[in-house]
C-alpha positions as CSV (number, residue, x, y, z in Angstrom):
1,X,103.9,11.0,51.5
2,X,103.9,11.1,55.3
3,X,100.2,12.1,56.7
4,X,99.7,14.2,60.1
5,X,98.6,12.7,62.6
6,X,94.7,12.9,63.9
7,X,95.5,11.5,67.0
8,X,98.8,11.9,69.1
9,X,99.5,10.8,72.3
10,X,102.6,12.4,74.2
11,X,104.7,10.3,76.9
12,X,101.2,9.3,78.3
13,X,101.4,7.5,82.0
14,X,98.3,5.7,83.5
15,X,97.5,4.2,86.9
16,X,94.7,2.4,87.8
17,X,94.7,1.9,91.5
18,X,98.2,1.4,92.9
19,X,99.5,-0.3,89.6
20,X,101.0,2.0,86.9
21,X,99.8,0.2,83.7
22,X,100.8,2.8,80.8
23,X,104.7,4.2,81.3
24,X,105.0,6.9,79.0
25,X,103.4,6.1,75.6
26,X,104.2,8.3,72.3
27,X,101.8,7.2,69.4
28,X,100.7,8.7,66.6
29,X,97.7,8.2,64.3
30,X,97.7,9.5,61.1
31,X,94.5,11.0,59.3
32,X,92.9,8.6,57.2
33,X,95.0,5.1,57.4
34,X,94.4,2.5,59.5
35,X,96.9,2.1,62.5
36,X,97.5,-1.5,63.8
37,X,98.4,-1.5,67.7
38,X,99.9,-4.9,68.1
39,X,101.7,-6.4,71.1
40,X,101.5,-9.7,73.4
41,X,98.5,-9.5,76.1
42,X,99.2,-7.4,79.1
43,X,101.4,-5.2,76.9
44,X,98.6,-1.9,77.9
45,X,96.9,-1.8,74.5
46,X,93.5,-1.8,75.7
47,X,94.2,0.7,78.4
48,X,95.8,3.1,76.0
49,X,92.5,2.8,73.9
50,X,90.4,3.6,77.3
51,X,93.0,6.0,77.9
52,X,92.6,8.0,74.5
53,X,88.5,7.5,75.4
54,X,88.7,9.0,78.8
55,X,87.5,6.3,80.6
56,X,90.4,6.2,82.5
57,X,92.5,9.7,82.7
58,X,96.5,9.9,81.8
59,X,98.0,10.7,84.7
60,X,100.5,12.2,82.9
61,X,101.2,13.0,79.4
62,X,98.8,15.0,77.0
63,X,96.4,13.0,74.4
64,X,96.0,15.5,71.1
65,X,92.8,15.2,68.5
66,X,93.5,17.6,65.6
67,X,94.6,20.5,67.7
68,X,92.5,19.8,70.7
69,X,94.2,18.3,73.8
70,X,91.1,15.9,75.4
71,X,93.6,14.6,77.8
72,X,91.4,15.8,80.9
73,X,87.9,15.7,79.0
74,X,84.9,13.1,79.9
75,X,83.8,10.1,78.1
76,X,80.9,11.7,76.6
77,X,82.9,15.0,75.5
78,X,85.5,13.3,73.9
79,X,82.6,10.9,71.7
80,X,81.0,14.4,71.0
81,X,84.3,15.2,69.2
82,X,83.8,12.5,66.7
83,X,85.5,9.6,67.8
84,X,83.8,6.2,68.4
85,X,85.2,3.1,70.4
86,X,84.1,-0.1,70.3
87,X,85.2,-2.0,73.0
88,X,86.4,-5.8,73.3
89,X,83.2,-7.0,75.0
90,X,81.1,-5.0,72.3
91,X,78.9,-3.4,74.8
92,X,76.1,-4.6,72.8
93,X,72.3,-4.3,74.8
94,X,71.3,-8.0,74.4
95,X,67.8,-7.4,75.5
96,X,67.0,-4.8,73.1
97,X,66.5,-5.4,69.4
98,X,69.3,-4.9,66.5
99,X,67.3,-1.4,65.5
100,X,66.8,0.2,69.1
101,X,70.7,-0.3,69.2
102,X,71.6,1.0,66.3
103,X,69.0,4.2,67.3
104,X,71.0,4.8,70.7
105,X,73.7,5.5,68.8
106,X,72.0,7.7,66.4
107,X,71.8,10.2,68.7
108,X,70.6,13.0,66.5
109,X,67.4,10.6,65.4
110,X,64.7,10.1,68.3
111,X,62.9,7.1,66.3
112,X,63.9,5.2,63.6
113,X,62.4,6.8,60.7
114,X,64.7,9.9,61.4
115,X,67.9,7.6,61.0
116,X,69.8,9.0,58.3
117,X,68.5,6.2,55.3
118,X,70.9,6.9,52.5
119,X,73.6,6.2,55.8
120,X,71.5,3.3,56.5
121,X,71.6,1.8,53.0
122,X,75.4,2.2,53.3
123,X,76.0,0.3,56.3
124,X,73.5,-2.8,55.4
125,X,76.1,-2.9,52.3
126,X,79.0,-3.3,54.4
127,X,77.3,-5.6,57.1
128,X,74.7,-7.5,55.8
129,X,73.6,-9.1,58.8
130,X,72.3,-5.9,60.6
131,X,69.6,-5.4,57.8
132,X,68.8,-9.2,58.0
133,X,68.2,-9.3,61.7
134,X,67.1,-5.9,62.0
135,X,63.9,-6.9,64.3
136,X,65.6,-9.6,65.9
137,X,67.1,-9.3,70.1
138,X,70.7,-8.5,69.8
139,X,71.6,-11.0,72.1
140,X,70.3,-14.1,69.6
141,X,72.9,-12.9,67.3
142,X,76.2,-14.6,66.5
143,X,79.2,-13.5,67.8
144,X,80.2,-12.5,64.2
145,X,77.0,-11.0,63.9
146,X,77.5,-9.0,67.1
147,X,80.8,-7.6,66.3
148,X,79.2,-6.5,63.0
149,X,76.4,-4.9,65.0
150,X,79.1,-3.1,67.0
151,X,81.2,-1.7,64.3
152,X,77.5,-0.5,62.5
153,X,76.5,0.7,65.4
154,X,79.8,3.2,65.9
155,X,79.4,4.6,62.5
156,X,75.7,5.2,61.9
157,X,76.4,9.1,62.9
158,X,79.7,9.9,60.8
159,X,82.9,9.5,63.1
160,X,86.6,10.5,62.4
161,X,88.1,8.2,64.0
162,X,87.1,4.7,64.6
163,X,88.7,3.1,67.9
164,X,87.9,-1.1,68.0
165,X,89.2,-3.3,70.0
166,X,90.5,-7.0,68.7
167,X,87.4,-7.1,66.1
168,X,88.3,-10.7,65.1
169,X,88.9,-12.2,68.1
170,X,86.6,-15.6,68.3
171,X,85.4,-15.0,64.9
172,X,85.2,-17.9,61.6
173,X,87.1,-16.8,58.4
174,X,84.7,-15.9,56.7
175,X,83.6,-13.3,58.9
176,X,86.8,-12.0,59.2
177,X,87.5,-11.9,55.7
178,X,84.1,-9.7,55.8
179,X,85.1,-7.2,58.7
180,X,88.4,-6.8,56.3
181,X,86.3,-5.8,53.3
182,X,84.6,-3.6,55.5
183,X,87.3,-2.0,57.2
184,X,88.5,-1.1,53.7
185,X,85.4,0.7,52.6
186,X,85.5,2.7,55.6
187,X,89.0,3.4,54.9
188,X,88.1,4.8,51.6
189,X,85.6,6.9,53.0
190,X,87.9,8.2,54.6
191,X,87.6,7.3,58.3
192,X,90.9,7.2,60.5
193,X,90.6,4.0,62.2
194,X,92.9,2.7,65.7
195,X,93.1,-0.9,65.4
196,X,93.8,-3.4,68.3
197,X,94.4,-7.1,66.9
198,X,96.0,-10.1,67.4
199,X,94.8,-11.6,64.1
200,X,98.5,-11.2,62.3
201,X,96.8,-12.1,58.8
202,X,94.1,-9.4,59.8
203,X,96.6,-7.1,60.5
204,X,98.8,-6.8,57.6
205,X,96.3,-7.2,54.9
206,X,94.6,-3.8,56.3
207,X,97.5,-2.1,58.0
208,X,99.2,1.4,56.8
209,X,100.7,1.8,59.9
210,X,101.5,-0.1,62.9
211,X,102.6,0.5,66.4
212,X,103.8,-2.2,69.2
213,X,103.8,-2.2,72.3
214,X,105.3,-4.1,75.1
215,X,105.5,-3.4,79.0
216,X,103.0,0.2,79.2
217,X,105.4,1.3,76.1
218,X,105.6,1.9,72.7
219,X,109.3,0.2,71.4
220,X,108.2,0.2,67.9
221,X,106.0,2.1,65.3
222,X,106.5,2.4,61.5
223,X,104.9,1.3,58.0
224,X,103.0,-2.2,58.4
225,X,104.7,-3.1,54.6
226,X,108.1,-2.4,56.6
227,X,107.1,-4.5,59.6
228,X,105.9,-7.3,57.6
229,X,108.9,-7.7,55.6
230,X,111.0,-7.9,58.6
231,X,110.8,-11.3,60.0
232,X,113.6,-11.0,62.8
233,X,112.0,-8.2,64.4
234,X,108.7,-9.7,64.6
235,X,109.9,-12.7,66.4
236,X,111.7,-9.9,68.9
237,X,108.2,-8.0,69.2
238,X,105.9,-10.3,69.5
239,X,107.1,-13.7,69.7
240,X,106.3,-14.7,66.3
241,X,106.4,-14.4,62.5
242,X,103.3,-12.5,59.9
């Protein structure tokens, strides 16, 4: 059963400065699975993600959310919408304690006793460690602990689409094998979620659907069961087998 797509961008170019980074990318995310974007570094994943985001604007193309084009929209219009992003550096306020950033993302709570506590309860389930360091300065944390902040911290408003940005990279097995359980519970909540990763074994134990890039472009997209399967056209993709 093929899904539409939440998010769709069309033949999307990007410069930044003189160099032209993104040549025309067609991707498609559909609503309610979880899209790996894989490719070798420098292939333009992460600017396509701050593309989508509006952090830096298409300079050609159209990016589509449902049936709104945000291609020309701001940062903070395009979060407004219901998409979160969690970049690769986490953009997590170091100085300030797990709870005061999880409460700047709750934007509709001005202290923490208005946080939404049944939405609270939920997230302690699926990261632990944000409960357990609730009090604590961000910045002590782990980096496992940090990226779990990061992801909590994207979807303690409800969001339709989660954007994240290589959330194993650096991180021990048994954190990852966390963020996978995770990831599936948010799946089955149903949250559409925009992977990066270069984890393969992260990838195809959560994929549905995966798109590669290489050089600004999208040369491959399809079901992550198909990709997987396909040995010789990893090694032409990416250099490697799952």
């Amino acid at each position: 059963m093929s899904h539409p797509a939440l998010l769709q961008l069309e033949g999307v170019h990007t410069h930044i400065g003189a160099y032209h980074i993104l040549h025309g990318v067609d991707l498609a995310v559909p609503r309610g699975q979880l899209t790996m974007l894989l490719g070798r570094n420098g292939a333009g994943k992460t600017t396509t993600l701050r593309t989508i985001m509006g952090l830096w604007h298409a300079s050609d193309g159209r990016v589509r959310f449902g049936d709104q084009d945000i291609t020309a929209l701001h940062t903070p219009q395009i979060a407004g919408l219901g998409i979160a992003y969690v970049p690769e550096n986490m953009g997590i306020f170091s100085d300030l304690t797990v709870r005061e950033n999880m409460l700047l993302a709750a934007r509709a709570a001005k202290n923490a006793e208005q946080m939404d506590d049944a939405r609270l309860k939920w997230i302690f389930k699926l990261f632990p460690a944000v409960e357990k360091f609730w009090s604590h300065p961000a910045g002590k944390l782990s980096g496992g602990q940090k990226q779990m902040l990061a992801v909590a911290r994207s979807i303690v408003e409800p969001r339709e689409l989660l954007i994240i940005d290589e959330p194993s990279k650096g991180l021990a097995p048994a954190i990852i094998n966390n963020m996978i359980d995770a990831f599936s519970e948010l799946k089955r909540s149903g949250v559409t979620i925009l992977l990066v990763e270069q984890n393969i074994n992260f990838a195809q134990r959560l994929g549905d659907t995966v798109a590669v890039m290489d050089n600004g472009r999208v040369v491959h997209s399809g079901t992550m069961a198909a990709f997987s399967a396909d040995e010789e056209l990893q090694h032409s993709l990416l250099g490697l087998a799952l």
